[in-house]
N, C-alpha and C positions, 0 to 999 in steps of 0.2 A: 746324435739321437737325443742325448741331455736336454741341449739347445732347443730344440725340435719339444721336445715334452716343455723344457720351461715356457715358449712360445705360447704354445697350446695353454695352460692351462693361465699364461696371463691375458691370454685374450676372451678364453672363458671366465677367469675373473670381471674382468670391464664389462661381457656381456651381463652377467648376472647384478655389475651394479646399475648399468643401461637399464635393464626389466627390474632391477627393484624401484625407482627412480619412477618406470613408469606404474608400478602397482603402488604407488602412493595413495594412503587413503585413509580419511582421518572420520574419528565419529563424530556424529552430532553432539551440539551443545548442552542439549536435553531429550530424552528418550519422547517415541511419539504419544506417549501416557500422557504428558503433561502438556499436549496442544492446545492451545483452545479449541472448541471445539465448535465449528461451524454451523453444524446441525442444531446449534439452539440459538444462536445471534443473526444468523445468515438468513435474508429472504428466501424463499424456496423462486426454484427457477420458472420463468414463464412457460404453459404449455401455450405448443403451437396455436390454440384457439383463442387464448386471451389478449385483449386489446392490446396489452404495453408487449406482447409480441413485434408490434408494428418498430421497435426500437431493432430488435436486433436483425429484421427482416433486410430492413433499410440498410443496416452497417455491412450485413454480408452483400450487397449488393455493391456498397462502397469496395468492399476489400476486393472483388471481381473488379472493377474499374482500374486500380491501380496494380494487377498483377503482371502487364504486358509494359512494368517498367524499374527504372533502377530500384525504385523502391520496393518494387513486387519483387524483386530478385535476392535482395537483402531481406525480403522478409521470408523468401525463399529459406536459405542460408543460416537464418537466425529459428529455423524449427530445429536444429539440432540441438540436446540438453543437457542438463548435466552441469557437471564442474568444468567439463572442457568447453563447453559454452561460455561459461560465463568467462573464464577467462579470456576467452580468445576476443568477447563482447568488452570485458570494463580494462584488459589488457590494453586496446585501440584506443580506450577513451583517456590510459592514462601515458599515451606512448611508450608500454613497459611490455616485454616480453614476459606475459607471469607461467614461470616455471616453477615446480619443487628445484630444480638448481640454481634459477638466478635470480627467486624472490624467492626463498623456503618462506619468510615470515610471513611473506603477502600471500601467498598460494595455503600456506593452509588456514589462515584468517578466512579466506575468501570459500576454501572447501569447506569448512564448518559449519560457514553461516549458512554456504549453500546444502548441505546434507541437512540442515536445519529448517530452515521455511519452508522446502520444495515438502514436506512432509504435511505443511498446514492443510491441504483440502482434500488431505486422503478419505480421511471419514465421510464429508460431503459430499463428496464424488461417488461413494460405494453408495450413501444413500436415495440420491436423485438420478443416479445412470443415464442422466438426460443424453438423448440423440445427437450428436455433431452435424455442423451444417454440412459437410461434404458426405455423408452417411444418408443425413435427413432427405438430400435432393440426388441422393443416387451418382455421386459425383467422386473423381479423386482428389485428394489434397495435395495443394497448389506445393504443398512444403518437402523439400531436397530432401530431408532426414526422417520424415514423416511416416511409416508403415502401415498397411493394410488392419495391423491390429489395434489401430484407435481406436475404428467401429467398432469396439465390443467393448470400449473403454468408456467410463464418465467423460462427460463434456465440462458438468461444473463442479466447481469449480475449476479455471487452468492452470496445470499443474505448471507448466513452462513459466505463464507469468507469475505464479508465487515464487519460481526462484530466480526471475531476474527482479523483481520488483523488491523481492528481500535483502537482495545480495546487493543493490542499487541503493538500499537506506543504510546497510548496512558501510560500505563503501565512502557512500557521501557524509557518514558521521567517522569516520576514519581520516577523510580527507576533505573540509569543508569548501577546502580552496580551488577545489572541480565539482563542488555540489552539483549545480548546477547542468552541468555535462554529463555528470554518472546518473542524475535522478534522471534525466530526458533517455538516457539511452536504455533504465530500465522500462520506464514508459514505453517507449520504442517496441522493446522484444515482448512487452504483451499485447500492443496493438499490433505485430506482424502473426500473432494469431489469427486475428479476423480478417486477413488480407488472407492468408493462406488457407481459409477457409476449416480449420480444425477446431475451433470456437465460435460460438457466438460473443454477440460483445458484451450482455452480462456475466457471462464465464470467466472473462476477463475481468470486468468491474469488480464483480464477487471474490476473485482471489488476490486484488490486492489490498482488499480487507482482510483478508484471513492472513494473509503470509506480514500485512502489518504490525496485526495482533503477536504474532507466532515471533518477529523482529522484537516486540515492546518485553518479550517473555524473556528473549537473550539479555535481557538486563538485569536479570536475577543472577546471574553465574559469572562470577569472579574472573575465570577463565578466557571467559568473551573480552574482557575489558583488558586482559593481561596479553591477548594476541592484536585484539585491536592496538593498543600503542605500540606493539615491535612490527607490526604490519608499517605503521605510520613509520617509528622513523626511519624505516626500512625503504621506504617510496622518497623522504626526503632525503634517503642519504645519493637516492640514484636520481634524483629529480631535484636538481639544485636550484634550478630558477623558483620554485615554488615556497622557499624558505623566505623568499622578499615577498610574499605577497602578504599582506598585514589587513587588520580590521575587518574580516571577513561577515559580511549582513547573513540574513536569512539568506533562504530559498526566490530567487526570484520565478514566480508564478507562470510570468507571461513569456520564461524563457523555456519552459518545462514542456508546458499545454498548451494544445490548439487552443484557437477564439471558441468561443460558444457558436452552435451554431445560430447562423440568424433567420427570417422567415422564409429566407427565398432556398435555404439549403434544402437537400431531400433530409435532413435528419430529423428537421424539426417538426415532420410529422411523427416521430417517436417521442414528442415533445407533448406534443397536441392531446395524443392517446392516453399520455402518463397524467397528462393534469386531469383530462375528462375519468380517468380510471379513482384516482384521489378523490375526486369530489364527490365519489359514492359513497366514501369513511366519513364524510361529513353527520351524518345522520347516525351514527352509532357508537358505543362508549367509547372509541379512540378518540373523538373530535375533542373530549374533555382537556385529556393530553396533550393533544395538537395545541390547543387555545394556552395551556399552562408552560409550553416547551418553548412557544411562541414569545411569552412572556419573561422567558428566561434570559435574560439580559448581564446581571453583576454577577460577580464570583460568590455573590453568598447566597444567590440562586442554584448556582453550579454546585454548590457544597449541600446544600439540602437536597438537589436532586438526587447526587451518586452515594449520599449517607445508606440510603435503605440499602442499594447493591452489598455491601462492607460492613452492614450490621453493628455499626459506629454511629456517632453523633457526632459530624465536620462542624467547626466553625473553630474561631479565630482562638477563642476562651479555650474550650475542651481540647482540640486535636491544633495547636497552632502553626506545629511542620507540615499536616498536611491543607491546610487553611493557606499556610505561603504559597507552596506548592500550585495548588490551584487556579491564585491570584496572578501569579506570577506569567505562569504557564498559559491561562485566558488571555493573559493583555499579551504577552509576545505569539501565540495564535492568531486573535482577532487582529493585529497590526498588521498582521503578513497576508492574511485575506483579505483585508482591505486594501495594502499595496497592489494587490492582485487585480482588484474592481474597479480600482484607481484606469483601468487604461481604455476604460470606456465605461458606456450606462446601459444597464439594462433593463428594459421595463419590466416590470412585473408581472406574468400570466393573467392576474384577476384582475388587473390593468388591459391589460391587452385584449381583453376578449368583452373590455367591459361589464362586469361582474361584481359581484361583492365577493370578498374573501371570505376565512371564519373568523378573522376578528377586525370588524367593522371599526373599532376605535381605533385601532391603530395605523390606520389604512392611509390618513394625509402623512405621517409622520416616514409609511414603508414607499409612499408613494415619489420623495424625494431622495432615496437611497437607492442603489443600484440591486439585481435583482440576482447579479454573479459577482462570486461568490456567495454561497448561504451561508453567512457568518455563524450562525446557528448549529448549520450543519458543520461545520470548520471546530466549533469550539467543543462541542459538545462527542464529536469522535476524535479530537486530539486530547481532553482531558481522558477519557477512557482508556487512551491508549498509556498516558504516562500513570494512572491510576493502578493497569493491568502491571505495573514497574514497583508498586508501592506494594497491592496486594493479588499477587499471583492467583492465589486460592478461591476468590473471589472472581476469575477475571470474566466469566462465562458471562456473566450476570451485568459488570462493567460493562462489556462490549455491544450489549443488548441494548443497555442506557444510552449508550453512546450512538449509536446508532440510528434510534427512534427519534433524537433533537432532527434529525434530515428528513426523516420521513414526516414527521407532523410538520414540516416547512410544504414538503406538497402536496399532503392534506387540508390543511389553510388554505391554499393556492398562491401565496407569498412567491411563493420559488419553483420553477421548472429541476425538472429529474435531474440533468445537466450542473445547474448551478449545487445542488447537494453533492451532488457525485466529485466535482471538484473542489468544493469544498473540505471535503474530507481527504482528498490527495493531500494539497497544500498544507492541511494540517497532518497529514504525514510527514509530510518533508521537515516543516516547522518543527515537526519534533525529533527528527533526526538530526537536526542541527543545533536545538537544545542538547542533547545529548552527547554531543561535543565538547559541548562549555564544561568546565571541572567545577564549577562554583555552581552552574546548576544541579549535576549530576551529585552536587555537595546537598542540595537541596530534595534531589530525590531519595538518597542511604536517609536523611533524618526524616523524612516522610516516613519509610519503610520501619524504620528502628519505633519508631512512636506507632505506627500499627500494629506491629508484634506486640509491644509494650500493653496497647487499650484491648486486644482481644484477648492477651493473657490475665487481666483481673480479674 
């Protein structure tokens, strides 16, 4: 009977560390008070009547096409959320079984960051309640894990892609030497939204700007950076081939993202609508901006523009950590989206349709450069982002800045929707991989130290 009791109660021992094991669960890195907040940077969503509707109409049409195949099965599959997503998702991508028992360091790195971004478009979502395309057309959602109670859920921002697209930046600057593979399979889990039909595709576009911003934020907290390297050598100590892998470049572009599309695609009538919709800002005080963002070219353009955000005077004299910072961070951005552009040309909208732009002089000069990447849009939402790194308190305002360099590229007509939109990816990645380097990241704490330093006098 002894026997018999000690049995029992070692077996309910092992059970109870089995279920504590599984009730792992760790907090975010910052409480959701200190989000960015979408509601003041983010475009509002299109309703069903307005022209650039015609983009996301087109993409739910696409995501129907490819649901009756492997890809529509896996994008199936990948509507399930959460931390057991993501690992079972960058788990595959890194051949590692991530457990709390046989990665503790990587599983809760990866829980954190995830309990941290998937939070970026809560507030957005409460305020635009926008309709879901399987809701909107009286349909169900194509996704295995997906419930009946969407519908009565926000559509945008997606909630699913800020946490693979967070946990995906956050991952490839942990581990630069699968960038390239982690950032494509976040990309992946928020375009298996629009295939499943529980997003449109600005839902998507929109949250991996916010869950970018909400990624640039985790680099204020010590903490992050203190599980990021036991996470890291925690993968190298199980992933032995990947210690020979040396010199590791950026993000490569063209391994990440689709081509643009081209004229004969159906997308590129959400293409058509987006420029003819821009050219109506022509005629009103934004075109001013447009003309001046267009212009924006050197780092000490960049450094006047994001001064007012920060309530600072940027240049090389006054603020010189963040004057480096800047320079630095522009030219290894703009390098990586012009690798990006490098793999064909793209003509220009206000070319294409034979037009004039808004800024007529510069027009032989845009007319010999390709048209994807928006370098513009690239540098001007990767500086905001490593800026929201410097000054947190500010970031609302940052992100706003940053943002409007893309949209004045398709109010000019310089640049198609497309080309901004990926621009500002690329300069995600770009900065996820700066943020790697220690001698940058050496370059970001003296940025931050000299901002506390100018707004305390």
């Amino acid at each position: 009977m002894t026997r018999r009791i000690a049995i029992t109660a070692a077996l309910l021992l092992i059970a109870g560390s089995i279920e504590s094991f599984a009730q792992v669960k760790y907090e975010p890195y910052f409480p959701i008070e200190e989000q960015p907040d979408g509601r003041i940077y983010l475009p509002s969503p299109a309703d069903t009547s307005h022209l650039i509707f015609a983009d996301d109409f087109m993409q739910w049409i696409w995501g129907k096409s490819v649901r009756d195949s492997e890809r529509g099965e896996r994008a199936s599959r990948e509507s399930n959320y959460g931390v057991a997503a993501m690992t079972e998702i960058f788990g595959e991508a890194l051949s590692l079984e991530i457990t709390p028992e046989k990665t503790p360091a990587l599983y809760k790195y990866l829980s954190r960051v995830s309990e941290t971004v998937r939070k970026s478009a809560r507030a957005t979502k409460k305020k635009y309640m926008r309709v879901r395309p399987f809701a909107r057309f009286n349909e169900q959602t194509w996704g295995k894990y997906d419930d009946d109670g969407l519908r009565t859920d926000g559509s945008y921002p997606s909630g699913h892609t800020s946490n693979g697209w967070g946990c995906c930046l956050a991952m490839a600057e942990m581990l630069p030497e699968l960038q390239d593979t982690l950032i494509r399979r976040g990309y992946e889990y928020g375009e298996s939204r629009v295939i499943v039909g529980a997003h449109w595709q600005s839902d998507v576009d929109a949250a991996m700007l916010c869950c970018a911003a909400s990624y640039a934020r985790l680099h204020n907290y010590p903490d992050f950076y203190e599980d990021r390297d036991a996470a890291r050598a925690e993968v190298l100590r199980l992933r032995k081939d990947l210690r020979k892998v040396k010199n590791v470049g950026m993000p490569d572009g063209q391994k990440i993202f689709p081509p643009y599309p081209d004229t004969a695609s159906m997308r590129y009538y959400g293409e058509i609508v987006r420029y003819w919709e821009s050219k109506s800002e022509r005629s009103t005080f934004r075109a001013t901006q447009a003309r001046r963002d267009i212009a924006c070219t050197s780092a000490e353009a960049y450094m006047r523009s994001f001064q007012h955000c920060m309530d600072i005077d940027i240049s090389a004299t006054e603020t010189p950590a963040i004057a480096r910072l800047i320079t630095e961070g522009r030219k290894a951005i703009l390098d990586n989206a012009e690798a990006l552009g490098s793999a064909g040309f793209r003509k220009r909208p206000f070319l294409q349709f034979g037009e004039q732009s808004l800024v007529p002089d510069k027009e032989e000069d845009l007319a010999k450069s390709t048209s994807y990447p928006s370098f513009n849009s690239a540098v001007g939402w990767g500086l905001a982002m490593l800026l929201v790194e410097v000054a947190p308190a500010c970031q609302d305002h940052i992100l706003l800045r940053g943002l409007e360099f893309g949209r004045s590229c398709e109010i000019a007509g310089t640049n198609y929707h497309i080309d901004v939109r990926d621009g500002r990816l690329i300069a995600i990645a770009t900065v996820a991989r700066l943020n790697a380097d220690p001698e940058f990241t050496k370059l970001v704490t003296a940025a931050r130290e000299e901002y506390k330093a100018k707004v305390a006098e």
